[in-house]
C-alpha positions in Angstrom: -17.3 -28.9 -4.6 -20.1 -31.2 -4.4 -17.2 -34.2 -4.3 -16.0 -32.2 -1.3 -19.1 -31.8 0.8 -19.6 -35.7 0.1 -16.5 -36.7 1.3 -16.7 -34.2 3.9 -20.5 -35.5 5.3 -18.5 -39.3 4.8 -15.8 -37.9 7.4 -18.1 -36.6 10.0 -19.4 -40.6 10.7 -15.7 -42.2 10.2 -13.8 -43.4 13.0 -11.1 -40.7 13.4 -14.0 -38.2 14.0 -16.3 -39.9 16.1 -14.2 -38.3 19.4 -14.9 -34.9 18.1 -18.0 -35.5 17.0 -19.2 -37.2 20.7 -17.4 -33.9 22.1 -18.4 -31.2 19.5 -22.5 -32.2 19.8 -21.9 -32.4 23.5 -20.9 -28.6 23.9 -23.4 -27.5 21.3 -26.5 -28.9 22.7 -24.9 -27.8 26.8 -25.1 -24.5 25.2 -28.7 -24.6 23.4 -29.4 -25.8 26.5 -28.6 -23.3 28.8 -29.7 -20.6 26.0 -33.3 -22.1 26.1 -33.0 -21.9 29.9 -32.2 -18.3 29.8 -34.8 -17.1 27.1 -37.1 -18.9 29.2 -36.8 -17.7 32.9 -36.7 -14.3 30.9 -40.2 -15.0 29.3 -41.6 -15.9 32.7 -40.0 -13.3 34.2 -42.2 -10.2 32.3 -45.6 -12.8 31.8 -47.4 -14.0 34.8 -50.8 -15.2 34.2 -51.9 -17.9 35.9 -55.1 -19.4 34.6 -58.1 -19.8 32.2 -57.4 -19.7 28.4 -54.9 -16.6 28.3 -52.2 -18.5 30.3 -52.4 -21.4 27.9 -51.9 -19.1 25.1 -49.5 -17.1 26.5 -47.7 -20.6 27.2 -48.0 -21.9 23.6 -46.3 -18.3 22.3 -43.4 -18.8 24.7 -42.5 -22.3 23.8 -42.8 -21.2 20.2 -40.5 -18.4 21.1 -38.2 -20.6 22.6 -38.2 -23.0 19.5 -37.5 -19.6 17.2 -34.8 -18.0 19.6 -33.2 -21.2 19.7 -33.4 -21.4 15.6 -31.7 -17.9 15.7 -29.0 -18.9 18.3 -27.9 -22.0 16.4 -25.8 -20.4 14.1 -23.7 -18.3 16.5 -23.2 -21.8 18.6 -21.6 -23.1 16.0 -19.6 -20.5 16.2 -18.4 -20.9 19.6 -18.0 -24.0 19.6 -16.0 -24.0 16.3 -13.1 -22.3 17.8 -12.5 -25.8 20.3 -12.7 -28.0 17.6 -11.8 -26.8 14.5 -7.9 -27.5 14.1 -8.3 -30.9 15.0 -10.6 -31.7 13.2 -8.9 -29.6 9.8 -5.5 -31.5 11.0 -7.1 -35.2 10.1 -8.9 -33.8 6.6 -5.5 -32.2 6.1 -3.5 -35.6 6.0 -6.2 -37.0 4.2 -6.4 -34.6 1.4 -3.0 -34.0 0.9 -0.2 -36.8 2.7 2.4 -35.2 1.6 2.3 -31.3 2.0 2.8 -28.9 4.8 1.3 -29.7 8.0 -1.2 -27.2 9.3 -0.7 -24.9 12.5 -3.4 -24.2 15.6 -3.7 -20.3 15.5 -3.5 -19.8 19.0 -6.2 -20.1 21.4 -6.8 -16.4 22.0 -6.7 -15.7 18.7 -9.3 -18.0 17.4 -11.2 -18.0 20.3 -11.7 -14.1 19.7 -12.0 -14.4 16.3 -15.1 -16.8 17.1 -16.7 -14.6 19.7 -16.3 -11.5 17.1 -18.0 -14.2 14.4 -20.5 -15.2 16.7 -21.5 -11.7 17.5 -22.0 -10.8 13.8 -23.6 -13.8 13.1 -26.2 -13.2 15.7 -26.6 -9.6 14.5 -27.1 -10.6 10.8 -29.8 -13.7 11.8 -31.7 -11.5 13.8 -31.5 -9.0 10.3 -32.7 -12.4 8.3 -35.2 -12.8 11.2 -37.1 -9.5 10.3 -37.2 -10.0 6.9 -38.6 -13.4 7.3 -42.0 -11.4 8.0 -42.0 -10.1 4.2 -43.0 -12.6 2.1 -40.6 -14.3 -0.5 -37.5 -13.2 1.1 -37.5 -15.1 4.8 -36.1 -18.3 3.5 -34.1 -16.8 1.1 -32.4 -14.2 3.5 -31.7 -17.0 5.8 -30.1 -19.1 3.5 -27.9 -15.9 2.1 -27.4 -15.0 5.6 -25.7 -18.2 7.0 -23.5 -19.2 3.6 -21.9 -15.4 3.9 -21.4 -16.3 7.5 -20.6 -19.2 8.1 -18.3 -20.0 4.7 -16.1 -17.0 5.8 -15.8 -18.1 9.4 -14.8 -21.8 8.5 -12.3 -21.0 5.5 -10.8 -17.9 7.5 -10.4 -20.4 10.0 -9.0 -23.2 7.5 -6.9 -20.5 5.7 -5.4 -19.3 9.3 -3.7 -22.9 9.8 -1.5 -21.8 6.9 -0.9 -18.5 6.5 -1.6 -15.1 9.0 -5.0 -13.8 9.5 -4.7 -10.7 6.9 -4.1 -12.8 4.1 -6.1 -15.4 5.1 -8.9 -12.7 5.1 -7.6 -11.3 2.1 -7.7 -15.1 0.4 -11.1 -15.4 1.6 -12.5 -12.2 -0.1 -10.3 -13.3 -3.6 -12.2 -16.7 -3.4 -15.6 -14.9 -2.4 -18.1 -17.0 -5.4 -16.6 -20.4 -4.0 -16.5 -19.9 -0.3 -19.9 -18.8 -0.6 -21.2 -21.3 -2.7 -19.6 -23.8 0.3 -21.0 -21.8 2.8 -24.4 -22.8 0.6 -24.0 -26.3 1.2 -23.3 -25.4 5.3 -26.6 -23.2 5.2 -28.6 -26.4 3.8 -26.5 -28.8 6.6 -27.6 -26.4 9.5 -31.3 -26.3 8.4 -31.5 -30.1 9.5 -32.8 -30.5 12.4 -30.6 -33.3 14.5 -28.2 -33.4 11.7 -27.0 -29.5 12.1 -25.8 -30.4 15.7 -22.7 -31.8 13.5 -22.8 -28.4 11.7 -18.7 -27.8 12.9 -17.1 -31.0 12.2 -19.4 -31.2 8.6 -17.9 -27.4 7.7 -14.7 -27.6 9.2 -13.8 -30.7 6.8 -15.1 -29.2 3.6 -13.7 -25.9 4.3 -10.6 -27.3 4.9 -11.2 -29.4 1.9 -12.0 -25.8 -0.2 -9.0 -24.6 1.0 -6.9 -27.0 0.4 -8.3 -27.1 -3.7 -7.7 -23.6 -3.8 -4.7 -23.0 -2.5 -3.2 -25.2 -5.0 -4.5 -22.7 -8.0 -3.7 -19.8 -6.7 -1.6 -20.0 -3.5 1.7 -21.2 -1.7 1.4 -21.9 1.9 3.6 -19.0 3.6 4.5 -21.4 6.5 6.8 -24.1 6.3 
């Protein structure tokens, strides 16, 4: 696995992916952007002091709130912005990995766009979980850590196991392969907690997951899909 997430990080900087990557960071940091824009009109909305000490205070604790709101949305951008990039990015580590097997499919756009709003939403529910129990010490980084490799190894391979076979099974392969995915989803967790690098966080997971897949699939599996 730690073979795949090298080859994978390799991919992200190659020539085939630098288009995705250009477009992929692009839509990521739009939506940060207009995320920090909202959270802070909101802040400014309910606070309005206007000098001495206390508004430079209250100032400080916004921007720090804006820095830790835009921690917690990260995860469920990548989310988003997975579902526009993902199959392309799969089809390329696809050819590489394996030449000679069965091309891959796009699921639909619907389907994975849904799929990625209903990801997004959970994700977003179980950060803000990971967020509260930051407070109790020992278990913050820990929960965050746990948090994203559940998360965000069963979006990718789900997404990587929907190229080849319907979404039951790929859901059903996911939860057979739980130790691996979520040791993969591990190695995601540690590439999103860089700050610059994580913007890269769906082209980085996308190729190992479709990397993961591919390894497994050849154990356990047959692709159902010509």
């Amino acid at each position: 696995m730690l073979q795949d997430a090298l080859d994978s990080f390799n991919d992200v900087f190659s020539p085939p992916f630098r288009g995705v990557m250009i477009k992929s960071v692009a839509l990521t940091l739009a939506v940060l952007l207009v995320g920090g824009f909202a959270l802070d009109r909101i802040a400014l909305h309910f606070v309005d002091v206007s000098h001495g000490w206390l508004a430079t205070a209250i100032s400080v604790a916004i921007g720090l709130g804006l820095v830790a709101g835009l921690a917690v949305l990260a995860a469920p951008t990548t989310s988003l912005v997975a579902s526009f990039f993902f199959d392309e990015v799969a089809a390329i580590v696809e050819r590489e990995v394996d030449p000679n097997g069965p091309p891959g499919r796009a699921a639909p756009l619907w389907e994975a766009t849904i799929a990625s709003l209903r990801f997004a939403a959970l994700t977003l529910a179980v950060m803000l979980a990971a967020l509260v129990l930051f407070f109790i010490p020992g278990m913050g980084l820990a929960a965050w850590f746990a948090a994203n490799a559940y998360l965000l190894g069963r979006e990718y391979f789900e997404l990587a196991a929907m190229r080849f076979r319907p979404a039951r099974e790929a859901r059903a392969m996911r939860r057979y392969f739980a130790t691996p995915v979520f040791l993969a989803g591990l190695i995601v967790a540690a590439f999103v907690a860089v700050p610059i690098l994580n913007l890269a966080t769906p082209l980085f997971a996308a190729a190992l997951m479709a990397r993961l897949h591919k390894r497994l699939e050849r154990q356990a599996f047959a692709p159902l899909r010509p």
